[in-house]
C-alpha positions, 0 to 999 in steps of 0.5 A, spaced: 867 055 315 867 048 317 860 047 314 861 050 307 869 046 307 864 039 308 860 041 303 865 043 298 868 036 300 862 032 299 860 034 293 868 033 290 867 026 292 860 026 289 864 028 282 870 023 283 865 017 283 860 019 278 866 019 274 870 013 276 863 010 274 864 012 267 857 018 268 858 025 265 858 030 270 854 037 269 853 043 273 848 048 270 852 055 269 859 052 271 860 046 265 861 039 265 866 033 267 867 027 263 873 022 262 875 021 255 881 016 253 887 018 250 890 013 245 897 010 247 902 013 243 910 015 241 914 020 246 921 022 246 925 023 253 927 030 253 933 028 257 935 022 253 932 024 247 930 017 247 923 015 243 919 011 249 912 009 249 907 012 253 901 007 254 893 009 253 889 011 259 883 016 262 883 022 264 878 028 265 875 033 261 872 040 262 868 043 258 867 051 261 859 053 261 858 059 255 855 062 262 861 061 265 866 064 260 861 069 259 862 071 266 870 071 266 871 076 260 
């Protein structure tokens, strides 16, 4: 169990590092990875109701393999 948590955790580091450089990760059969950028944008403070800006920044996207969809049905 110890070996397959080792694994596990190096392969996530392996992802979060592709990633942080910018590369689009697959994995064949499960999807892929990959960082888009959200525009900065208007919001409101649903506890002031007050309009606030919400700055522009990166996050990740997963798009599932047609496989994988597949497979959860």
């Amino acid at each position: 169990m110890a070996d397959a948590t080792v694994a596990v955790n190096t392969v996530l580091e392996e992802i979060t590092k592709a990633l942080s450089e910018g590369e689009k990760v697959s994995i064949s059969d499960f999807g892929i990875f990959q960082i888009t950028e959200r525009a900065a944008r208007k919001g409101i403070n649903p506890m002031t109701k007050e309009e606030i800006d919400i700055p522009a920044s990166k996050v990740v996207k997963f798009k599932s393999a047609k496989k994988l969809k597949e497979q959860i049905q």
